[in-house]
SEGU-327103 format. One record per residue: residue number from 1; residue in three letters; chain; x, y, z of N, C-alpha, C in turn. Coordinates in pm, whole numbers. Example, Ala and Ser with C-alpha at 12.3 -4.5 7.8 and 13.67 -1.06 7.14 Angstrom:
% residues 2
@gutor->1 | vexfi->ALA | base->A | nX->1319 | nY->-569 | nZ->780 | caX->1230 | caY->-450 | caZ->780 | cX->1320 | cY->-330 | cZ->780
@gutor->2 | vexfi->SER | base->A | nX->1285 | nY->-225 | nZ->708 | caX->1367 | caY->-106 | caZ->714 | cX->1290 | cY->3 | cZ->787
***
This chain:
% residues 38
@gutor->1 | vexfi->UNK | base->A | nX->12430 | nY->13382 | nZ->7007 | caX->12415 | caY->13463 | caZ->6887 | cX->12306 | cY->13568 | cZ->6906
@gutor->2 | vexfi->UNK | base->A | nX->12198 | nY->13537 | nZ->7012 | caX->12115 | caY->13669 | caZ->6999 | cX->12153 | cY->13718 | cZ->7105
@gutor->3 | vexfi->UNK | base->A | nX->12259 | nY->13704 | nZ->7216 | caX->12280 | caY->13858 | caZ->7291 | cX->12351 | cY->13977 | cZ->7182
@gutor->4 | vexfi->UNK | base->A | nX->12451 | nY->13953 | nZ->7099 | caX->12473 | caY->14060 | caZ->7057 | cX->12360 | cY->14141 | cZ->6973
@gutor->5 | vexfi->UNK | base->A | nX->12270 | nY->14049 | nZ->6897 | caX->12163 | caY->14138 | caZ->6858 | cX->12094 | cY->14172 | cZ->6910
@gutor->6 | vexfi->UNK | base->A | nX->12083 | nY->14123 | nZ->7019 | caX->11984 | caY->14230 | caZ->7154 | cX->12081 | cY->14347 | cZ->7184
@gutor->7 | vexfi->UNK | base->A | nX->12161 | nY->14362 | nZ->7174 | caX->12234 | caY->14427 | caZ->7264 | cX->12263 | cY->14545 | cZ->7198
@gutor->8 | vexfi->UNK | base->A | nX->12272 | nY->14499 | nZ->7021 | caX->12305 | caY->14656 | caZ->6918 | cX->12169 | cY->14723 | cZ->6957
@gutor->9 | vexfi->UNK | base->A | nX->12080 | nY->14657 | nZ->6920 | caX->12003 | caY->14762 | caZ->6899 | cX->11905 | cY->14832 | cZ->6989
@gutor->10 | vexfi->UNK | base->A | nX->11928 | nY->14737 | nZ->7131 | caX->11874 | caY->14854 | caZ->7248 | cX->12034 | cY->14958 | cZ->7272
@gutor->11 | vexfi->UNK | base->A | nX->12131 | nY->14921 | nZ->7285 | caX->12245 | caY->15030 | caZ->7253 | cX->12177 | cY->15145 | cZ->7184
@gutor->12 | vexfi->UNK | base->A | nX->12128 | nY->15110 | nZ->7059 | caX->12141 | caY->15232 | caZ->6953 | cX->11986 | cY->15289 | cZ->7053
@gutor->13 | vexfi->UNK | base->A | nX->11886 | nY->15200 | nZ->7089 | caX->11746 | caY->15273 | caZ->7101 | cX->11803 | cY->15357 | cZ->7293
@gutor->14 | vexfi->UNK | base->A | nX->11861 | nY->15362 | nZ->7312 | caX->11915 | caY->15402 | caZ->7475 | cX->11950 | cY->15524 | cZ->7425
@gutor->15 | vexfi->UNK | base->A | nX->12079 | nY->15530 | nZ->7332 | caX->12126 | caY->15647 | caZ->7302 | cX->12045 | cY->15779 | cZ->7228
@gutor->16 | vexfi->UNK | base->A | nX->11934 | nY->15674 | nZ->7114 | caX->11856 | caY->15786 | caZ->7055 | cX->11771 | cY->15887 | cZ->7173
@gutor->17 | vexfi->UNK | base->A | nX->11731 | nY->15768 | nZ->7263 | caX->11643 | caY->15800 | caZ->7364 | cX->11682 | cY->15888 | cZ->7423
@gutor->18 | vexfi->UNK | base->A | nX->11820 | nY->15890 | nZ->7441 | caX->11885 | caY->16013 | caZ->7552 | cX->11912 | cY->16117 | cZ->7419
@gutor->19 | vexfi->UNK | base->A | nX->11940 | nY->16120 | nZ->7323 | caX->11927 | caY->16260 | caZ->7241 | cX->11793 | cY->16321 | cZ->7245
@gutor->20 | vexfi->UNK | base->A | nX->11711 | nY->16220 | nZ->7258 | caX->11570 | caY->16290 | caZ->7235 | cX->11533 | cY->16341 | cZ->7335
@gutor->21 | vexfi->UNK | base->A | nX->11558 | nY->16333 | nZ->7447 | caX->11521 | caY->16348 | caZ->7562 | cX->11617 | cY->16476 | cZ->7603
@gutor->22 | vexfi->UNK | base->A | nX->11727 | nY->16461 | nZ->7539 | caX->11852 | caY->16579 | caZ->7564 | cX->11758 | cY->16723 | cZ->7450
@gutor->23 | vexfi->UNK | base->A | nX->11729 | nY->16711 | nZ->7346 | caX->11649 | caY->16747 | caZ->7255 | cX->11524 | cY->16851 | cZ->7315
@gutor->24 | vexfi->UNK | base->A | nX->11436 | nY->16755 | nZ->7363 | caX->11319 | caY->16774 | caZ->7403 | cX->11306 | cY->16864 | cZ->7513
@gutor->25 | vexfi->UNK | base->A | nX->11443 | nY->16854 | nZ->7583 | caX->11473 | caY->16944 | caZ->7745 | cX->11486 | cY->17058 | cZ->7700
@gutor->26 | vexfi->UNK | base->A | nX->11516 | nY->17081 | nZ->7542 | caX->11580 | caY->17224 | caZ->7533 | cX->11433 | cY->17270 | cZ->7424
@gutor->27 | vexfi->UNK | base->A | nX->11402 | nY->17190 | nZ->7351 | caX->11309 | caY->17229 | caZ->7284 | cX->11160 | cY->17288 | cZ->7328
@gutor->28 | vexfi->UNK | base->A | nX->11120 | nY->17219 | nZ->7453 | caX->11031 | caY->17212 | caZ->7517 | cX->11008 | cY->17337 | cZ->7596
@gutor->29 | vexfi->UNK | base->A | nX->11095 | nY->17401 | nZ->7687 | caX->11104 | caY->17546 | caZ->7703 | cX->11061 | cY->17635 | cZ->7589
@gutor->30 | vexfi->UNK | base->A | nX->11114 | nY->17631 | nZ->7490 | caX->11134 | caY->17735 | caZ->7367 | cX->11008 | cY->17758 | cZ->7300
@gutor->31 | vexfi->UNK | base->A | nX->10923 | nY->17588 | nZ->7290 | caX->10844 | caY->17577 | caZ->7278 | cX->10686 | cY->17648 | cZ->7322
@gutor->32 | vexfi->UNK | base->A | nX->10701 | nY->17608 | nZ->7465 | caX->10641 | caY->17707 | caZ->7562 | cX->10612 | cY->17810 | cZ->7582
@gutor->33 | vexfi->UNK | base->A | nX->10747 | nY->17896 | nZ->7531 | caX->10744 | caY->18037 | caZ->7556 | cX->10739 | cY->18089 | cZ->7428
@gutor->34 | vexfi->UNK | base->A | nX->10744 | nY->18000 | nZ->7296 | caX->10612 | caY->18063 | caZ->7164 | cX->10525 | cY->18037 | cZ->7194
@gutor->35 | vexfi->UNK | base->A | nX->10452 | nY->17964 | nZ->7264 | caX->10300 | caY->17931 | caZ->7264 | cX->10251 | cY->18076 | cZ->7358
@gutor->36 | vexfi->UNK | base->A | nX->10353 | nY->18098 | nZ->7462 | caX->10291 | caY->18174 | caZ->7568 | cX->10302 | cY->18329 | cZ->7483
@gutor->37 | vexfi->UNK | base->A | nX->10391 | nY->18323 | nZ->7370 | caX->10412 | caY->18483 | caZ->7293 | cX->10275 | cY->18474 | cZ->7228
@gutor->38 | vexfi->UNK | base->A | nX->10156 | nY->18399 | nZ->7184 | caX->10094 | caY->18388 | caZ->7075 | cX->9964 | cY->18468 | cZ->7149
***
């Protein structure tokens, strides 16, 4: 009974992780290059 509840919710924390990280790759440039306009 607790593999599946191990298992939802590193599932869900893997996937957030890779949006954020998918996120952060694009944000992080953009980021940069307002700081470097300022």
């Amino acid at each position: 009974m607790t593999g599946p509840l191990q298992v939802g919710p590193s599932a869900e924390a893997t996937g957030l992780a890779r949006v954020l990280n998918r996120y952060f790759s694009r944000a992080a440039p953009y980021c940069a290059h307002q700081i470097a306009r300022l």
